[in-house]
N, C-alpha and C positions, 0 to 999 in steps of 0.2 A: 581364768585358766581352769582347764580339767587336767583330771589323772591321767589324761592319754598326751594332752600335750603336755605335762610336765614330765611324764618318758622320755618323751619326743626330747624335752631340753636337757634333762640331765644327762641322756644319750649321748649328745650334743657337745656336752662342760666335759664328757669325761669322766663320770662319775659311776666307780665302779660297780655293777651288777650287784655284786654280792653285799653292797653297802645300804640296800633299802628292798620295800616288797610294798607294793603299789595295787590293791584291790580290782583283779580285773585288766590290769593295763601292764603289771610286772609282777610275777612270781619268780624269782629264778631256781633253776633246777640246778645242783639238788639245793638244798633249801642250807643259809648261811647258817652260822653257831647265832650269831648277834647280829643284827638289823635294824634299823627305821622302818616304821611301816603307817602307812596310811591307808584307813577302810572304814567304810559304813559303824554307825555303833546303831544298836538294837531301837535306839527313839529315834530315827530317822537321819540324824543327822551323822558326822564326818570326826574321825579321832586319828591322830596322830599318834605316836609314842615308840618306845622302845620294847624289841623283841631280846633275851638274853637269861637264860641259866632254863631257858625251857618255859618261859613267862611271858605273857603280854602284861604290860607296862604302860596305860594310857598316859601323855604327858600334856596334852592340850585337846578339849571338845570343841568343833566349832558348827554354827547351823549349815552353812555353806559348804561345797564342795571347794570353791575358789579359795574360803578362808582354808582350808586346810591344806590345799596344794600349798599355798603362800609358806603356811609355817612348817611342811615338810622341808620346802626350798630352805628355808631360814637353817633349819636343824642339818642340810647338808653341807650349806657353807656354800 
């Protein structure tokens, strides 16, 4: 899976907007207090984590894009 079809699914489940910010595929405007987020990290690969008090918070690195859609899905429930 990529970042555009896991829009595509959480879209889907219901899962509210303001509950995550997806690199490229979901920003939503204006921007939440606290979110999930998934996006590129600086060595190439894919970080997950929590956004909250004005901080990123990586909570999982993975080499893959699929691994990380995976554990973003994981962390929405």
């Amino acid at each position: 899976m990529n970042r555009y079809a896991l829009h595509r699914e959480l879209v889907a489940a219901g899962v509210p907007d303001g509950y995550y910010r997806i690199e490229d595929a979901h920003e939503p405007v204006p921007v939440p207090t606290d979110f999930l987020f998934l996006r590129r990290s600086s060595d190439g690969g894919w970080e997950t984590g929590v956004y909250e008090r004005g901080r990123y918070e990586v909570v999982t690195h993975h080499t893959t894009e699929a691994a990380a859609c995976a554990a973003l899905r994981r962390l929405l429930g």
